[in-house]
VOPAGU-2260 file (C-alpha; in pm, 1 decimal, decimal comma):
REM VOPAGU-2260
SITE   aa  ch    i         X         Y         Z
SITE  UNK   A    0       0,0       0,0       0,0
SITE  UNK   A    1     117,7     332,6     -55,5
SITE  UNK   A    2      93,4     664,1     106,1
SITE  UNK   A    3    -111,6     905,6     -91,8
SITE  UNK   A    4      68,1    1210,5    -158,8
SITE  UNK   A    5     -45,7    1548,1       9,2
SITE  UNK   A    6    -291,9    1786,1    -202,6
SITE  UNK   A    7    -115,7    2040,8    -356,3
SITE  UNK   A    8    -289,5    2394,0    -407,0
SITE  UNK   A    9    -106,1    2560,6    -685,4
SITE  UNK   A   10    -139,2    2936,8    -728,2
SITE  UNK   A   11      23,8    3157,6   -1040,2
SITE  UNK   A   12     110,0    3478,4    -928,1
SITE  UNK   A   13    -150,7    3788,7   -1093,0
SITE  UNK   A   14     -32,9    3930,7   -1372,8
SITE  UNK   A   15     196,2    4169,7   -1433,7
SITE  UNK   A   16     256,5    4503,7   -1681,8
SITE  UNK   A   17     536,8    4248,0   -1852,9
SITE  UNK   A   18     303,4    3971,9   -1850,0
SITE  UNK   A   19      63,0    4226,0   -2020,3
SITE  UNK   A   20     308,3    4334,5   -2265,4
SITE  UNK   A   21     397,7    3979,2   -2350,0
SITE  UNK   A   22     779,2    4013,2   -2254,7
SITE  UNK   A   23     961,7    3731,8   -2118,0
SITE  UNK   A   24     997,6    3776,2   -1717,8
SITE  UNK   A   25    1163,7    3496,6   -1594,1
SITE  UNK   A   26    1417,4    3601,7   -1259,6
SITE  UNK   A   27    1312,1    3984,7   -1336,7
SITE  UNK   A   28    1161,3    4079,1    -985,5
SITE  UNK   A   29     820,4    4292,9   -1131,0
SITE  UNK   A   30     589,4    4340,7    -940,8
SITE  UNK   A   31     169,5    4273,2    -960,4
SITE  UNK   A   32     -30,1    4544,6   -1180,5
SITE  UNK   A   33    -371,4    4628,2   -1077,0
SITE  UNK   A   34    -554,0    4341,0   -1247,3
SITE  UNK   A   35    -298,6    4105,5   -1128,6
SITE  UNK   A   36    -416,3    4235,3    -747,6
SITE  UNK   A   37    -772,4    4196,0    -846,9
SITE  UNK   A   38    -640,6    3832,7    -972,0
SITE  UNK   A   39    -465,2    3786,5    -602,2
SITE  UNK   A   40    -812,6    3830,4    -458,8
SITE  UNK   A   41    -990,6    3580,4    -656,0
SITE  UNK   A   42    -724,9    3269,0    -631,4
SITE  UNK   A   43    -776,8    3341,1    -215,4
SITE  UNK   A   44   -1171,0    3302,5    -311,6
SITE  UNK   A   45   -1116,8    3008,9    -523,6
SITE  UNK   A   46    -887,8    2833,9    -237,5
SITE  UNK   A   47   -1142,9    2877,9      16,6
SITE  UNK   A   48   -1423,0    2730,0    -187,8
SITE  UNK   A   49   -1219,3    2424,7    -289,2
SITE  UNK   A   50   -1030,7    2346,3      57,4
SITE  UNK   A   51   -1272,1    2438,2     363,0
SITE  UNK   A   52    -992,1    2405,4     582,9
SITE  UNK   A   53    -755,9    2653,5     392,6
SITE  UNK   A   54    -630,8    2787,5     769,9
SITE  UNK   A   55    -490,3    2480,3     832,3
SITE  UNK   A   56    -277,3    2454,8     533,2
SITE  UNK   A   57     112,1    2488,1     500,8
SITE  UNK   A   58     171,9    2825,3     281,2
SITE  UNK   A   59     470,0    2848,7      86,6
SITE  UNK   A   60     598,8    3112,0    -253,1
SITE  UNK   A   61     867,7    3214,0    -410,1
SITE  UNK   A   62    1034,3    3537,0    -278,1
SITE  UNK   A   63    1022,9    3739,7    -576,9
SITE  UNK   A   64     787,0    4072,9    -554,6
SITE  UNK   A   65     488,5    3903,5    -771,7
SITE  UNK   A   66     442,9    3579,2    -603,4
SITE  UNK   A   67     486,5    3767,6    -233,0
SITE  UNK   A   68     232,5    3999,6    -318,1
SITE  UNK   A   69     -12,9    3750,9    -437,0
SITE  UNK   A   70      48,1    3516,0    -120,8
SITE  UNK   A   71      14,8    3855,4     108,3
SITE  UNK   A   72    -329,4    3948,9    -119,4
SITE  UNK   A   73    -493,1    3620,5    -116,5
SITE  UNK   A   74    -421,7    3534,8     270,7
SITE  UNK   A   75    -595,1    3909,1     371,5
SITE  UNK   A   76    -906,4    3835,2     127,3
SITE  UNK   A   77    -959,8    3436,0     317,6
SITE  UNK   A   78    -893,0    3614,8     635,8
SITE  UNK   A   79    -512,3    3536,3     714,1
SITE  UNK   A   80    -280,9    3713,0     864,3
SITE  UNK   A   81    -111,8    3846,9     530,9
SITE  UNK   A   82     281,9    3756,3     561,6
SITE  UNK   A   83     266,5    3407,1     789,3
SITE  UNK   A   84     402,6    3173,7     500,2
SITE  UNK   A   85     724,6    3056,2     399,3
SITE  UNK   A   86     938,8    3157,7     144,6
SITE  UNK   A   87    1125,4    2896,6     -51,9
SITE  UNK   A   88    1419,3    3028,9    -304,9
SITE  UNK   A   89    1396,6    2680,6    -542,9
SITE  UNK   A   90    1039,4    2806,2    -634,8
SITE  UNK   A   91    1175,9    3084,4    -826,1
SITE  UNK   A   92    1104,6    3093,0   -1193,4
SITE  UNK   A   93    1262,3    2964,1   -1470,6
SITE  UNK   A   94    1538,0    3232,4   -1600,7
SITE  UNK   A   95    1546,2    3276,7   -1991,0
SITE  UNK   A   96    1913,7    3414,7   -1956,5
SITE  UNK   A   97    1970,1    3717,1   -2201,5
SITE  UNK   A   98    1626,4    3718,3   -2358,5
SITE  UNK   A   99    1462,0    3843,7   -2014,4
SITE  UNK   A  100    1243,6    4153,9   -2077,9
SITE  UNK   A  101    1192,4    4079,5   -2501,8
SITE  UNK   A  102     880,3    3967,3   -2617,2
SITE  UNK   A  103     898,2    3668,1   -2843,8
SITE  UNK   A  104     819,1    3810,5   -3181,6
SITE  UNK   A  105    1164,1    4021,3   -3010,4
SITE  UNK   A  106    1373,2    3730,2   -2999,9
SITE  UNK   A  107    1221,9    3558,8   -3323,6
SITE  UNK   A  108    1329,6    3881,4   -3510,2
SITE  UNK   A  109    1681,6    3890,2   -3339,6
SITE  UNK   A  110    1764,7    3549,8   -3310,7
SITE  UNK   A  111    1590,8    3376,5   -3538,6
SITE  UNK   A  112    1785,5    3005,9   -3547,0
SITE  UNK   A  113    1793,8    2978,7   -3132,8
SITE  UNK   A  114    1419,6    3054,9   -3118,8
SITE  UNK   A  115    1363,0    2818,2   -3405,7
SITE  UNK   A  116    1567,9    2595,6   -3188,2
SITE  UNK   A  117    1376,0    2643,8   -2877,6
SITE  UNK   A  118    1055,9    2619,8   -3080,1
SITE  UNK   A  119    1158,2    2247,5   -3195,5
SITE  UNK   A  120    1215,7    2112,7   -2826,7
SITE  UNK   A  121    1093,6    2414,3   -2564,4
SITE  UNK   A  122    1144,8    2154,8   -2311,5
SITE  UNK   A  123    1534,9    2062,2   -2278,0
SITE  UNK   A  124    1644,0    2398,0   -2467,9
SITE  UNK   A  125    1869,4    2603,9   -2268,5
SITE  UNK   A  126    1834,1    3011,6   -2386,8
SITE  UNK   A  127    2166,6    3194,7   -2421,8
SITE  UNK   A  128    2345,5    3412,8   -2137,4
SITE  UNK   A  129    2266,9    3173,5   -1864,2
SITE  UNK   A  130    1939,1    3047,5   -1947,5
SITE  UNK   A  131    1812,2    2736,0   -1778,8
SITE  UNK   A  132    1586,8    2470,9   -1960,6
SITE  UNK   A  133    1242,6    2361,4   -1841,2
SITE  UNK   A  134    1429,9    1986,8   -1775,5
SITE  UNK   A  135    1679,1    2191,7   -1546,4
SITE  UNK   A  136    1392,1    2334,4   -1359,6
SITE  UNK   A  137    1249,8    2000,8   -1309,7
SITE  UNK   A  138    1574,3    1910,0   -1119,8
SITE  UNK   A  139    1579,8    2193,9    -902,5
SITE  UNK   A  140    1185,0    2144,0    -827,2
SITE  UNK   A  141    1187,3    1817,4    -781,3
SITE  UNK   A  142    1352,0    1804,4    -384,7
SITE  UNK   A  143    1035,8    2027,2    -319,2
SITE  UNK   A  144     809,4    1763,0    -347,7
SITE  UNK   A  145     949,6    1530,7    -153,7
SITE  UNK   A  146     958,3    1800,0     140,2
SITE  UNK   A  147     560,3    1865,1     127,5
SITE  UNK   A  148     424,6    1649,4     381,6
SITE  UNK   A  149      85,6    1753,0     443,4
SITE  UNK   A  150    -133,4    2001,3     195,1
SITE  UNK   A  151      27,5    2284,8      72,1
SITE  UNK   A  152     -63,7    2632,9     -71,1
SITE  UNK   A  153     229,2    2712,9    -352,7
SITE  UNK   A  154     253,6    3056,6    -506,1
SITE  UNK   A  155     485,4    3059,4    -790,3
SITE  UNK   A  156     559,4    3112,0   -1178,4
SITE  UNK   A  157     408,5    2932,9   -1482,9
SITE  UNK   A  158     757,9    2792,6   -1533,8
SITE  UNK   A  159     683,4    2684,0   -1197,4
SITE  UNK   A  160     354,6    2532,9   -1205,5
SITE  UNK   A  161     485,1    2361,3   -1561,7
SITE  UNK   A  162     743,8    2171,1   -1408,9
SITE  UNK   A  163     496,7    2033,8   -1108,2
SITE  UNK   A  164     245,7    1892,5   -1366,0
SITE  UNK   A  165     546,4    1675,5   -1531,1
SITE  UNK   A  166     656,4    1586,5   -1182,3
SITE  UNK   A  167     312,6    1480,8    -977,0
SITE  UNK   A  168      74,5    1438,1   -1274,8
SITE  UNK   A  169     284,9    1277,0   -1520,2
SITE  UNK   A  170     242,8    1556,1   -1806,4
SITE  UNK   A  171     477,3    1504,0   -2072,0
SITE  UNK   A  172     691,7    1693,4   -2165,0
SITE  UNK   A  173     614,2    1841,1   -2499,0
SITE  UNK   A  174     240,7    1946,3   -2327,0
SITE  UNK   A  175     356,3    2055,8   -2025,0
SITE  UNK   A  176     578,9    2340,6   -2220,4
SITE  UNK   A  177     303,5    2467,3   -2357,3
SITE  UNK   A  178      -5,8    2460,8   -2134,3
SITE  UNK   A  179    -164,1    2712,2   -2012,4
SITE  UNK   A  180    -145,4    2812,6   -1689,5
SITE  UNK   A  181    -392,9    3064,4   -1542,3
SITE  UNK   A  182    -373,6    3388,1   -1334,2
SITE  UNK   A  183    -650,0    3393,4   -1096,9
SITE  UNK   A  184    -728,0    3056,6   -1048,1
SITE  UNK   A  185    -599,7    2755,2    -858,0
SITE  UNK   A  186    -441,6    2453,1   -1021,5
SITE  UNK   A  187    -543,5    2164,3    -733,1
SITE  UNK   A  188    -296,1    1901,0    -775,2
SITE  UNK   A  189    -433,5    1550,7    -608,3
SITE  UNK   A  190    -225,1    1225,5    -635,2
SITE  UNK   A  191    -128,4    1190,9   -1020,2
SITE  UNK   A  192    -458,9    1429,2   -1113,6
SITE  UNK   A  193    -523,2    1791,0   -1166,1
SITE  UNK   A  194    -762,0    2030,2   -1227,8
SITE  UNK   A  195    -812,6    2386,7   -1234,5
SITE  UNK   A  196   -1067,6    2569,9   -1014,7
């Protein structure tokens, strides 16, 4: 018999004026626009409708400005004291090196042949200037699972959230780099199943 893993609440951070604009954030630390506050607010409603005993949960995000802010806006709109949760430094997003702050159709037109590249296998490509693949991520997420051991509350990045679906749900690869993953809402992650509320 085995142990059933513990239910993972998942939680992008709101958006941003980059994510907006399209541009490529990665470790850029840019903080929450309006509608990504507005989007704060609603994941906190979303969590308490799908876990009734959301206090009791372990609370964990990434330190950058976004994912704080959207941990500190959802925990005030459930009724939580806004900064009791953890901070964990391996939940930080994927960095795409020296593309950071271009837009895509930016790097298409610059470097056309590396984005062609990237295009052909998104997840094990490595971007230029100290870049780090979505496999990469996967490594440094992967020691965060194993230290959840009852359910959890994760704020992070898309990067983020990508790299949890191949490890707990069994996503592959190719459709894990390219699903979407939603501002706003909560990705519930439940043995090897997940679904967004």
């Amino acid at each position: 018999m085995t142990l059933s893993r513990p239910k993972i609440y998942f939680i992008r951070h709101g958006e941003t004026d980059w994510n907006l604009e399209g541009r490529l954030q990665g470790q850029k630390d840019i903080p929450l626009n309006d509608l990504g506050r507005v989007q704060a607010e609603e994941a906190g409603r979303r969590l308490q409708s799908v876990a009734p005993q959301f206090e009791d949960l372990a609370y964990v995000a990434s330190p950058m400005l976004r994912t704080r802010e959207t941990m500190e806006i959802l925990r005030g709109a459930v009724g939580l004291h806004p900064e009791s949760y953890k901070l964990d430094d391996r939940l930080i997003e994927i960095t795409f090196g020296a593309w950071e702050g271009m837009t895509w159709k930016e790097v298409r037109k610059a470097e056309p042949q590396l984005a062609a590249l990237r295009e052909r296998d998104k997840w094990n490509y490595v971007p230029p200037g100290g870049g780090e693949s979505y496999a990469m991520l996967v490594d440094r997420i992967h020691p965060i699972i194993e230290d959840i051991t009852r359910d959890t509350v994760i704020v992070a990045h898309g990067g983020v959230a990508r790299a949890f679906l191949a490890l707990c749900c069994g996503v592959n690869s190719r459709q894990a780099a390219s699903m979407d993953i939603w501002q706003g809402r909560v990705l519930v992650i439940e043995g090897r199943n997940h679904r967004w509320v």
